[in-house]
N, CA, C and O atoms as a Tripos MOL2 file, in Angstrom:
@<TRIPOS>MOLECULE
protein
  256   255    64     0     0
PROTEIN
NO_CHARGES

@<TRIPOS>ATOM
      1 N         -14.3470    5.6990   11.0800 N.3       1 UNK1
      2 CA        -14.5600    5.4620    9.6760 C.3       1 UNK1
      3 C         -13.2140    5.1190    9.0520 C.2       1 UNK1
      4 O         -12.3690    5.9860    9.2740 O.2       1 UNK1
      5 N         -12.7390    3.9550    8.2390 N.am      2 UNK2
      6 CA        -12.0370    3.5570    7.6140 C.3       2 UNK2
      7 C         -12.4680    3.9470    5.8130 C.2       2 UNK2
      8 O         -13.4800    3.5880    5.2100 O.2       2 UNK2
      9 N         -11.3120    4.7830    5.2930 N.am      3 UNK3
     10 CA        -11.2390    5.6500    3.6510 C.3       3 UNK3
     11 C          -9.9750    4.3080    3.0410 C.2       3 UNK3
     12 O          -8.8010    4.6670    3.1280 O.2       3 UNK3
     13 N         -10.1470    3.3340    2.6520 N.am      4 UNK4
     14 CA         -9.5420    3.1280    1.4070 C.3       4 UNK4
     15 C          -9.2970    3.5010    0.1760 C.2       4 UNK4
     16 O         -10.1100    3.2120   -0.7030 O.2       4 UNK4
     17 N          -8.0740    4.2480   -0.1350 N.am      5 UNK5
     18 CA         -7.8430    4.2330   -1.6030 C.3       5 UNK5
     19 C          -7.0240    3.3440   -1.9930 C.2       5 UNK5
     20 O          -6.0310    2.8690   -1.4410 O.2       5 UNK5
     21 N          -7.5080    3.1440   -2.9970 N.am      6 UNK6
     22 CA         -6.7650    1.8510   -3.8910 C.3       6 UNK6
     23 C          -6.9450    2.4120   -5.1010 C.2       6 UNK6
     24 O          -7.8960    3.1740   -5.2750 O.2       6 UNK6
     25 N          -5.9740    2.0910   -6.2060 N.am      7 UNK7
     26 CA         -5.4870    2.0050   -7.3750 C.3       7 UNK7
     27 C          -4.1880    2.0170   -7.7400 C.2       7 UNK7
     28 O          -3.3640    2.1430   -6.8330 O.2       7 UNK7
     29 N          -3.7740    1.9060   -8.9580 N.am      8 UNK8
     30 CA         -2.7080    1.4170   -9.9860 C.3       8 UNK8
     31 C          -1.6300    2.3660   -9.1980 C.2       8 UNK8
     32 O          -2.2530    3.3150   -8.7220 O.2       8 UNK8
     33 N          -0.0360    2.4580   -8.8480 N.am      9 UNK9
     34 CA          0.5610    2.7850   -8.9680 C.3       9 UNK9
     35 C           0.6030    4.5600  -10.2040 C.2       9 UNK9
     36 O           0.7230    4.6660  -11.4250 O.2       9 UNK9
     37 N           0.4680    5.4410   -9.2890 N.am     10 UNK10
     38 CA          1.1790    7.0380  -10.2490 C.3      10 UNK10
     39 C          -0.2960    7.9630  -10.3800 C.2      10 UNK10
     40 O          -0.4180    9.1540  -10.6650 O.2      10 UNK10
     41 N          -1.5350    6.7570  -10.0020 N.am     11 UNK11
     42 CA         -2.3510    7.3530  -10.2070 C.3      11 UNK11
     43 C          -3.0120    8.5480   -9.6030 C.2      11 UNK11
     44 O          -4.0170    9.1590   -9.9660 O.2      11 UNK11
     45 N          -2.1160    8.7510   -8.4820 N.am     12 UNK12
     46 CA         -2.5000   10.1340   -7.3770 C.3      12 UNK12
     47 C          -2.8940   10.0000   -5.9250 C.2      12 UNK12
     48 O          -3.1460   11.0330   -5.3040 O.2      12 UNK12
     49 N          -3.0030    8.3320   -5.0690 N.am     13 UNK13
     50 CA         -3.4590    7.9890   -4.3810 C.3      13 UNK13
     51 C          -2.6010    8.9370   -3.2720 C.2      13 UNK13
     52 O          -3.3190    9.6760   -2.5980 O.2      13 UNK13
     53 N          -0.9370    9.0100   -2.9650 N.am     14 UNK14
     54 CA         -0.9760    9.7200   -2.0620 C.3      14 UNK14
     55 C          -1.5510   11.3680   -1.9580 C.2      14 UNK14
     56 O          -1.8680   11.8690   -0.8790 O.2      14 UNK14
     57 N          -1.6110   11.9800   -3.0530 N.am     15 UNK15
     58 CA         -2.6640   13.1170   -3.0630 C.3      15 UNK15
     59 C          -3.6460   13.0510   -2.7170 C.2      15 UNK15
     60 O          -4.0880   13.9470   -1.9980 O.2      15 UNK15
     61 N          -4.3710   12.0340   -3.0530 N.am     16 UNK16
     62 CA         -5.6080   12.4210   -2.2770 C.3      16 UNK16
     63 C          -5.3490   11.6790   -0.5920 C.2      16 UNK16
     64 O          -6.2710   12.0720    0.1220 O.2      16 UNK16
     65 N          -4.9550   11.3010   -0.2720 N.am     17 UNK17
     66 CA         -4.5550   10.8090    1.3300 C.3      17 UNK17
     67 C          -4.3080   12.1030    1.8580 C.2      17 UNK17
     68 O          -4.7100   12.3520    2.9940 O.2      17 UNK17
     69 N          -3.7040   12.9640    1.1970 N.am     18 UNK18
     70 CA         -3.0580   14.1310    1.5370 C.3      18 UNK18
     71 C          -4.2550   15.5650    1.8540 C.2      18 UNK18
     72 O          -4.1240   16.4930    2.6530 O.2      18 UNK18
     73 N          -5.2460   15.3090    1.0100 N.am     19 UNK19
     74 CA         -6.1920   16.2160    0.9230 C.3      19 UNK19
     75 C          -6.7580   15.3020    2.0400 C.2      19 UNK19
     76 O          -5.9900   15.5590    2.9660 O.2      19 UNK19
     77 N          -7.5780   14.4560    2.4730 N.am     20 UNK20
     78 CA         -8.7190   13.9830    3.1970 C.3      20 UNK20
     79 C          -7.6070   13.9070    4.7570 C.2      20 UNK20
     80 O          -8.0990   13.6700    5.8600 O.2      20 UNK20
     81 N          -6.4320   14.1000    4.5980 N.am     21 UNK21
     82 CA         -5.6460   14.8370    6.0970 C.3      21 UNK21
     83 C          -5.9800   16.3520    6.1930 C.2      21 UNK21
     84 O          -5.8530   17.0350    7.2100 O.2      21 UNK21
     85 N          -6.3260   16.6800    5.2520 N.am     22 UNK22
     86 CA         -6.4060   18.6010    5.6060 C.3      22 UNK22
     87 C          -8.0110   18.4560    5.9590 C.2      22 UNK22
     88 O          -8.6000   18.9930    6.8980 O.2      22 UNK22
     89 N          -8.4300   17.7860    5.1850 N.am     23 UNK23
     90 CA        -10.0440   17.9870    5.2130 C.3      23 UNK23
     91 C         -10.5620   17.3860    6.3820 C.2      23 UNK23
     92 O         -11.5810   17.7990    6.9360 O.2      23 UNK23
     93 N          -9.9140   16.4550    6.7640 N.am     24 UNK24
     94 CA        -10.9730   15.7330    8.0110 C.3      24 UNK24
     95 C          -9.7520   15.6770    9.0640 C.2      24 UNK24
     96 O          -8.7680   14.9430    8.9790 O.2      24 UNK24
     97 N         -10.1160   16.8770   10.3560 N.am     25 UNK25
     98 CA         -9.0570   16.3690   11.6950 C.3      25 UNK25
     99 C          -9.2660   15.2980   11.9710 C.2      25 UNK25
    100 O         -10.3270   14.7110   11.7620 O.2      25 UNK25
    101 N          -7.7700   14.6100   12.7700 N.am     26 UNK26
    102 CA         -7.8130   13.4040   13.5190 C.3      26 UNK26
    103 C          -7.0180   12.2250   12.4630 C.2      26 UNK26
    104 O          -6.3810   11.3230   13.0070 O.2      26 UNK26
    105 N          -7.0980   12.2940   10.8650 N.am     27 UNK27
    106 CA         -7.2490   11.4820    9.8370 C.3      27 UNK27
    107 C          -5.7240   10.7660   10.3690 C.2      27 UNK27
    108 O          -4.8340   11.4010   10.9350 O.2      27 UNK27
    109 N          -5.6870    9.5810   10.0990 N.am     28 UNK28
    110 CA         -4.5510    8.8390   10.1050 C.3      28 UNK28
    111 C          -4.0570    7.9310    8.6240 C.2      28 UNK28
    112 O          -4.8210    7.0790    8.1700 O.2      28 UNK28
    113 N          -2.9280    8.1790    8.0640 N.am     29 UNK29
    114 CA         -2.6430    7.5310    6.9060 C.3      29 UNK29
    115 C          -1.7650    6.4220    7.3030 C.2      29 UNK29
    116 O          -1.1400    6.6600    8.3370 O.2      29 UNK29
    117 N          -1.5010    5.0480    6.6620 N.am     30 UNK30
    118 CA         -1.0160    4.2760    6.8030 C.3      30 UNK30
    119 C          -1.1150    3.9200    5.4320 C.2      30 UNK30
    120 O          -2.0990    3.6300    4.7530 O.2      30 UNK30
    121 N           0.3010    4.0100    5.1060 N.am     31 UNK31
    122 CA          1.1500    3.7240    3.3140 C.3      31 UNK31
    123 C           1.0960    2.2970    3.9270 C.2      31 UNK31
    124 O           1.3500    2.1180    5.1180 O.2      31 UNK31
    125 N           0.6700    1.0220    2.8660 N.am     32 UNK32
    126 CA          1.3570   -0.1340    2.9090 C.3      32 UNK32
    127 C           2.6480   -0.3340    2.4630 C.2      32 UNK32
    128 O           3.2210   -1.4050    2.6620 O.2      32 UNK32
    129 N           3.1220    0.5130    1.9260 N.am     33 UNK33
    130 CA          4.3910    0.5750    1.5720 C.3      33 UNK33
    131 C           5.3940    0.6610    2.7970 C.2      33 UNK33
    132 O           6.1680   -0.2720    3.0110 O.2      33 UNK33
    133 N           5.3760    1.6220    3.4770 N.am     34 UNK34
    134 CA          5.6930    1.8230    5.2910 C.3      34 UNK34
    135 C           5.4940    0.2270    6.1130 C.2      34 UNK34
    136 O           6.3350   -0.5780    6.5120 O.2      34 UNK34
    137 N           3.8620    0.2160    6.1490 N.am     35 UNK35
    138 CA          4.0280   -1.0030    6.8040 C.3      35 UNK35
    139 C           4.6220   -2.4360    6.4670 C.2      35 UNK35
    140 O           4.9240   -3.3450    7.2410 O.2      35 UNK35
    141 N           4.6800   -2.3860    5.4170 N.am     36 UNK36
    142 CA          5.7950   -3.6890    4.7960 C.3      36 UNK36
    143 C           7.0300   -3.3670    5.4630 C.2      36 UNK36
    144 O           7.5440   -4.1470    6.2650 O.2      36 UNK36
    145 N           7.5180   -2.2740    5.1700 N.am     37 UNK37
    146 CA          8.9630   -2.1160    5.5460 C.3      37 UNK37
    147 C           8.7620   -2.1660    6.6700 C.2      37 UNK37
    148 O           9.6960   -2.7600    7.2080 O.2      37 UNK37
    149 N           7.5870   -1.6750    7.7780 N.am     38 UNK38
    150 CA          7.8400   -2.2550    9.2790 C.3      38 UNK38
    151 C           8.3460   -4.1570    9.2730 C.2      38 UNK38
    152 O           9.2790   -4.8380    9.7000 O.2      38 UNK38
    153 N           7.1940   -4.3450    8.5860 N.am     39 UNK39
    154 CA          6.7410   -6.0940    8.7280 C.3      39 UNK39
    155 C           8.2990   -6.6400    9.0700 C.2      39 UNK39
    156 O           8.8620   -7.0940   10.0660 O.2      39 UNK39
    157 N           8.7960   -6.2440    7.2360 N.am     40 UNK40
    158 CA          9.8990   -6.7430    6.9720 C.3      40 UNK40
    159 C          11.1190   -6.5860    7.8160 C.2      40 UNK40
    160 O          11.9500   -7.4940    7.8470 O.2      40 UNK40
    161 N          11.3440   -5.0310    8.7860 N.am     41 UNK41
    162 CA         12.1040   -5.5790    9.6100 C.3      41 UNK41
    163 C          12.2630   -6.0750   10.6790 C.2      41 UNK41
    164 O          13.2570   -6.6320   11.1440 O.2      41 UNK41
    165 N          11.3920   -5.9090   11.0580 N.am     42 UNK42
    166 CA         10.5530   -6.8510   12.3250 C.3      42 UNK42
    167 C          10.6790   -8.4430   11.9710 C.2      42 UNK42
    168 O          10.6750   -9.3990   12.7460 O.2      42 UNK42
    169 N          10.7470   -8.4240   11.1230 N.am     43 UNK43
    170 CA         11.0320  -10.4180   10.8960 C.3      43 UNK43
    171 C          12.3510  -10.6890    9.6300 C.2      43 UNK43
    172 O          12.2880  -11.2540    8.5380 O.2      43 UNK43
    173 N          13.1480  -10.2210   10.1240 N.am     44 UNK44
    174 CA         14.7300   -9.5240    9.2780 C.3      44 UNK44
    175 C          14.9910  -11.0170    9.4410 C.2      44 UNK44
    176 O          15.2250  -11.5450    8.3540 O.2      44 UNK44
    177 N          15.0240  -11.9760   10.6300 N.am     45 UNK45
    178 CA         15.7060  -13.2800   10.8360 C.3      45 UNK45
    179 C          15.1520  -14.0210    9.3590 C.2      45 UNK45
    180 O          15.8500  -14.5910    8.5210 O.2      45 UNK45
    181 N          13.9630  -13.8530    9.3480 N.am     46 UNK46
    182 CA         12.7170  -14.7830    8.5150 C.3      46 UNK46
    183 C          12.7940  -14.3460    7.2180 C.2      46 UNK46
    184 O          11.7810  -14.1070    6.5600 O.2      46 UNK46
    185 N          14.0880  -14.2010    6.7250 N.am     47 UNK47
    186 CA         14.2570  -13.5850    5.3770 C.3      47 UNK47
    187 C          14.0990  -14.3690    3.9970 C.2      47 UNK47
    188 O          14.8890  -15.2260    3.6000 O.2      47 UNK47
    189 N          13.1660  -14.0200    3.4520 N.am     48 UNK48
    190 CA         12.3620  -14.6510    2.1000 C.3      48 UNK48
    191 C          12.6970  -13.6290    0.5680 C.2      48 UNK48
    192 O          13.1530  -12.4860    0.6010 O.2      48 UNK48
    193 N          12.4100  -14.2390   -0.4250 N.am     49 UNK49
    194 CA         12.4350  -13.7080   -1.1770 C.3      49 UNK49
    195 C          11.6780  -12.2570   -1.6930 C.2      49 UNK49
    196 O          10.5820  -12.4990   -2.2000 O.2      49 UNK49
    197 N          11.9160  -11.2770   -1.6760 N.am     50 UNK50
    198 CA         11.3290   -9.7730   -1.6230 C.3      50 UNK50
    199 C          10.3990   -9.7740   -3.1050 C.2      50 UNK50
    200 O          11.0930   -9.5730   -4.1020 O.2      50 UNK50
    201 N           9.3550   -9.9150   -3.2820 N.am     51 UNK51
    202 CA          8.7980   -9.5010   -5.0170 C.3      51 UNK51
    203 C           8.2320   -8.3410   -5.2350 C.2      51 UNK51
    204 O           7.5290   -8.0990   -6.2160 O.2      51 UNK51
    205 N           8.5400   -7.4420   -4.2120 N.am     52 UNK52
    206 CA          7.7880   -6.1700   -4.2890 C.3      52 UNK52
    207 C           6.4440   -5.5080   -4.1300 C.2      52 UNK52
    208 O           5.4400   -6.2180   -4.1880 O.2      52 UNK52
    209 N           6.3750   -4.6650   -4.0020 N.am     53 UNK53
    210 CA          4.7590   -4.3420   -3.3280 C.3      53 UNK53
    211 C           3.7860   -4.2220   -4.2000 C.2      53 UNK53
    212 O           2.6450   -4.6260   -3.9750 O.2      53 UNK53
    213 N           4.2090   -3.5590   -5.4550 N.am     54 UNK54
    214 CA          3.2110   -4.2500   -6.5910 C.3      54 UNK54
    215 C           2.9680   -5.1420   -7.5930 C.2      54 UNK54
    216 O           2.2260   -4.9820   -8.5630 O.2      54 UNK54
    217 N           4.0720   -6.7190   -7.1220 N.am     55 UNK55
    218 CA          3.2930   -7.9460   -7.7050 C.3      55 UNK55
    219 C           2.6800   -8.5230   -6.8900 C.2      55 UNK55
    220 O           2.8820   -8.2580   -5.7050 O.2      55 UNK55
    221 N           1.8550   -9.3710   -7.2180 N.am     56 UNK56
    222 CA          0.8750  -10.2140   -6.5610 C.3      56 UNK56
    223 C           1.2940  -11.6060   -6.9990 C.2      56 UNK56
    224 O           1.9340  -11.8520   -8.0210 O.2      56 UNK56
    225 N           0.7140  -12.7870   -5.8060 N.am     57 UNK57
    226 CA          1.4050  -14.0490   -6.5190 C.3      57 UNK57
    227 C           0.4980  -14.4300   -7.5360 C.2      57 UNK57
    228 O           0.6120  -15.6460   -7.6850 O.2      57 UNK57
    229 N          -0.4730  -13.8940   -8.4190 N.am     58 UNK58
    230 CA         -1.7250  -14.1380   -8.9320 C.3      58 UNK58
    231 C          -1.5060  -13.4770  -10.2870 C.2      58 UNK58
    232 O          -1.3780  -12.2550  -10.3500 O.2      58 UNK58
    233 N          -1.4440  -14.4520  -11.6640 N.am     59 UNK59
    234 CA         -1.6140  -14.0370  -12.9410 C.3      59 UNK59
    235 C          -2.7710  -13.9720  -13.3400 C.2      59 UNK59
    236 O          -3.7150  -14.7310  -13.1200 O.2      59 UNK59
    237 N          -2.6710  -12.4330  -14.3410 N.am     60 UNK60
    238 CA         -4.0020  -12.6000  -14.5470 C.3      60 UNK60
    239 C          -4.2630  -13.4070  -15.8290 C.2      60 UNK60
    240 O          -3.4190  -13.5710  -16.7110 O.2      60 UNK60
    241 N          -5.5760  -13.9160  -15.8450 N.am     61 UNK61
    242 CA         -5.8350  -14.3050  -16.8970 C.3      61 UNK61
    243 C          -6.7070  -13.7680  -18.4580 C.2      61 UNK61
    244 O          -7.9140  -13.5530  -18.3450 O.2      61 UNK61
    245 N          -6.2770  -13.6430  -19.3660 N.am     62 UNK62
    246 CA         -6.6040  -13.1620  -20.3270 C.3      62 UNK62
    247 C          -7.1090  -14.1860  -21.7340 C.2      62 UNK62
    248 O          -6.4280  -14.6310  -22.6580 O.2      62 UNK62
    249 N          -8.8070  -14.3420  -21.3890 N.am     63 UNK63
    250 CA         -9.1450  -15.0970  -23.1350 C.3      63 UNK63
    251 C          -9.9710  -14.6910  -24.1120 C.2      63 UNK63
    252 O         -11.0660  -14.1430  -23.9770 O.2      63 UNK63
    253 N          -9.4590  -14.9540  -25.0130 N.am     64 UNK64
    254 CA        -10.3650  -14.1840  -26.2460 C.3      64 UNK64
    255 C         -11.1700  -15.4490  -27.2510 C.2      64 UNK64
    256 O         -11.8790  -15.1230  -28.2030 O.2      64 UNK64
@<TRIPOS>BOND
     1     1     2 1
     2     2     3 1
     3     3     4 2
     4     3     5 am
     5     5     6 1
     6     6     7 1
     7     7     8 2
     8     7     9 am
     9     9    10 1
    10    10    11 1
    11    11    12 2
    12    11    13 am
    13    13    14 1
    14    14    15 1
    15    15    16 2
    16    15    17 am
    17    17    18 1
    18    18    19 1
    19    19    20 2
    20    19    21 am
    21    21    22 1
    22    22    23 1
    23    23    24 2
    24    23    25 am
    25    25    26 1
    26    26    27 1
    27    27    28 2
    28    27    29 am
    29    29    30 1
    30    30    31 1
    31    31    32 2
    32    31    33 am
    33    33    34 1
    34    34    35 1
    35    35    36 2
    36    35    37 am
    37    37    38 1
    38    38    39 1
    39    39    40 2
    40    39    41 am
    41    41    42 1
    42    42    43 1
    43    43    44 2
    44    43    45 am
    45    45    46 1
    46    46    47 1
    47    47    48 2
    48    47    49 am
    49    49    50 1
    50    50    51 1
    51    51    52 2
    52    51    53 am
    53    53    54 1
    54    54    55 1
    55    55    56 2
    56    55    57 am
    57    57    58 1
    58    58    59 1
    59    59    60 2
    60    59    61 am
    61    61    62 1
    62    62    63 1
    63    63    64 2
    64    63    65 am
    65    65    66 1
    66    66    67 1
    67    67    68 2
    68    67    69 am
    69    69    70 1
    70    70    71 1
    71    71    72 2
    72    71    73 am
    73    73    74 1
    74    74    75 1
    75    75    76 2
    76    75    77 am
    77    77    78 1
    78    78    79 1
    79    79    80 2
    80    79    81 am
    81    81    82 1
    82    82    83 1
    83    83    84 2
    84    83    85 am
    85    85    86 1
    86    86    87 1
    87    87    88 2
    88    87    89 am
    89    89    90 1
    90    90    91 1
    91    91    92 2
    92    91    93 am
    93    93    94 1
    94    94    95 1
    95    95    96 2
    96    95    97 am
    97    97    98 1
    98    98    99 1
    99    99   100 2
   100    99   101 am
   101   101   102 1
   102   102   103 1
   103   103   104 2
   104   103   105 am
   105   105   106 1
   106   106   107 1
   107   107   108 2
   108   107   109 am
   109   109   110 1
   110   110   111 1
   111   111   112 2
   112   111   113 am
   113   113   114 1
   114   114   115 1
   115   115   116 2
   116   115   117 am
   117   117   118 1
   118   118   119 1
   119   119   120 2
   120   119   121 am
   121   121   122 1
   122   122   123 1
   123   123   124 2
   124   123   125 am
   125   125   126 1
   126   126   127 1
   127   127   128 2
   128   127   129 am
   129   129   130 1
   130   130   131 1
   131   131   132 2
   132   131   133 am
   133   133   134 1
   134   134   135 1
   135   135   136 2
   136   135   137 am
   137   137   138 1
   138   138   139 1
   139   139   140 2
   140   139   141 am
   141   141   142 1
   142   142   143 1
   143   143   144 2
   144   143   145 am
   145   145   146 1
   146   146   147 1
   147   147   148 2
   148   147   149 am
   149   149   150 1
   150   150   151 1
   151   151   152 2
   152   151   153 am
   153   153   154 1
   154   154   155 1
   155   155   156 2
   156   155   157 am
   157   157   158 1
   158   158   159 1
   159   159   160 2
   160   159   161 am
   161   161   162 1
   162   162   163 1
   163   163   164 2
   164   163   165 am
   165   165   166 1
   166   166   167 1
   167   167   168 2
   168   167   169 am
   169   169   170 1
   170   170   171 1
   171   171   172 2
   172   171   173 am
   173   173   174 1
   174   174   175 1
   175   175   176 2
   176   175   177 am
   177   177   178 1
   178   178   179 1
   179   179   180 2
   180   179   181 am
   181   181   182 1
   182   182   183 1
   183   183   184 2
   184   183   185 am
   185   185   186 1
   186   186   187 1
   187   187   188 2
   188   187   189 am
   189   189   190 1
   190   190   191 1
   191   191   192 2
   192   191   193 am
   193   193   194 1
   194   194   195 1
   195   195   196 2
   196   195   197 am
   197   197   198 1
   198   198   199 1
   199   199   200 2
   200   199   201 am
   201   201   202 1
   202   202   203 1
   203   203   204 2
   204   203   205 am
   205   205   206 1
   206   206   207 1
   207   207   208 2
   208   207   209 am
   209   209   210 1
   210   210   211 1
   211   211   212 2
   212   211   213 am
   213   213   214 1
   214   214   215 1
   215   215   216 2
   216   215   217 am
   217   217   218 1
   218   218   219 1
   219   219   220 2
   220   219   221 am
   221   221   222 1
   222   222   223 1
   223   223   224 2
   224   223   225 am
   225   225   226 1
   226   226   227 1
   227   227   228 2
   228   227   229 am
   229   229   230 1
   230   230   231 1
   231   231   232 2
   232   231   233 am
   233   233   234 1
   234   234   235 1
   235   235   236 2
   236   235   237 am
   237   237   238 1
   238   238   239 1
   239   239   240 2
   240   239   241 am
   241   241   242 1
   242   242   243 1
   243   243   244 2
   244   243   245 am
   245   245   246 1
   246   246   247 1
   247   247   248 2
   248   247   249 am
   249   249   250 1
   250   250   251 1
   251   251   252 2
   252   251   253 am
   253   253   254 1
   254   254   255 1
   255   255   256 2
@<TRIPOS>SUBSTRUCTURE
     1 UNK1         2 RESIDUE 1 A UNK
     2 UNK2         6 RESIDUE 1 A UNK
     3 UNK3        10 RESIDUE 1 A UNK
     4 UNK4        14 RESIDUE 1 A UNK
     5 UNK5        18 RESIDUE 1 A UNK
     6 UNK6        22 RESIDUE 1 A UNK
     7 UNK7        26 RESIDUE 1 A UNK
     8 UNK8        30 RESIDUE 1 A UNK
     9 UNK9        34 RESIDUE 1 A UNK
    10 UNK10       38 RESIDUE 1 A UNK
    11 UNK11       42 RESIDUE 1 A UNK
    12 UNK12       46 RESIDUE 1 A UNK
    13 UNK13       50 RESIDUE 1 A UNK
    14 UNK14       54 RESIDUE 1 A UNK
    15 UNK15       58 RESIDUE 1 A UNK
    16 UNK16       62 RESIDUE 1 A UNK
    17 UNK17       66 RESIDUE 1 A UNK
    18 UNK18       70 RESIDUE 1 A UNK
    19 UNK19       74 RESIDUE 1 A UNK
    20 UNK20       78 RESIDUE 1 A UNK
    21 UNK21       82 RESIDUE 1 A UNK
    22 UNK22       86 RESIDUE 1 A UNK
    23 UNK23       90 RESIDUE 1 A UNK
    24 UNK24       94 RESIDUE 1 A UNK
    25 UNK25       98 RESIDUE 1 A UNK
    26 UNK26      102 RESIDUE 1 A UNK
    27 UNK27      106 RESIDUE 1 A UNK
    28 UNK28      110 RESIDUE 1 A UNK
    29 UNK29      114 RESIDUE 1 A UNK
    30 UNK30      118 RESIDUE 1 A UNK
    31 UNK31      122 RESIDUE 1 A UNK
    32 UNK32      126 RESIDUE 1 A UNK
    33 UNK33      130 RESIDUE 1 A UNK
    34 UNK34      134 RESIDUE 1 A UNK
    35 UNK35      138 RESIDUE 1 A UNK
    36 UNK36      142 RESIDUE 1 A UNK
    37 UNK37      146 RESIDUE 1 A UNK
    38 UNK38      150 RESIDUE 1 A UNK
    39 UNK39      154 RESIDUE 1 A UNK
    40 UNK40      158 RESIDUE 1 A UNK
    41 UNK41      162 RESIDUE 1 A UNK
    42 UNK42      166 RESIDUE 1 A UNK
    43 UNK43      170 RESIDUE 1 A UNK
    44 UNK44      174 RESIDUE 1 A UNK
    45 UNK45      178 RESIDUE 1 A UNK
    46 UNK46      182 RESIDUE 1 A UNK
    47 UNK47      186 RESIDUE 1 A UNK
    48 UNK48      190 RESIDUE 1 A UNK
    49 UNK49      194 RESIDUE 1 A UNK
    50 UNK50      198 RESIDUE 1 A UNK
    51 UNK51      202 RESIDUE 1 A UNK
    52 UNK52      206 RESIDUE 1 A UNK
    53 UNK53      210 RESIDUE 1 A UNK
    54 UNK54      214 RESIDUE 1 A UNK
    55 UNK55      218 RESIDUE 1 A UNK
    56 UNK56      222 RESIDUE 1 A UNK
    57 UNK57      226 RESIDUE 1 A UNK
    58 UNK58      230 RESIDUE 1 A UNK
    59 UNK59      234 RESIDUE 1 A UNK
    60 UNK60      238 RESIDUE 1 A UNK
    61 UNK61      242 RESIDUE 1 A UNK
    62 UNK62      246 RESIDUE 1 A UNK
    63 UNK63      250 RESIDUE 1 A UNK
    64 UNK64      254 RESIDUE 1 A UNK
């Protein structure tokens, strides 16, 4: 079984990652935050511009 949490930055996501490790043996967490920083040094040669883990290349759009 694969548990996605997703939401906004502060909102508590590694807490609850943290509880559903106590609650369910075996559980494995994987921060995308971690795995970027694998990605990124794993392809250190292939060095691009960094925009951080919470922008997206995608504006949103807003009409009234």
């Amino acid at each position: 079984m694969t548990v996605r949490a997703n939401g906004l930055f502060g909102v508590g996501n590694p807490v609850l990652a943290a509880e559903l490790v106590q609650a369910l043996p075996g559980t494995v967490v994987a921060d995308p935050e971690d795995i970027g920083s694998a990605v990124r040094i794993a392809l250190r040669s292939h060095r691009r511009e960094h925009r951080g883990y919470e922008r997206t290349g995608s504006t949103p759009t807003v009409t009234s």
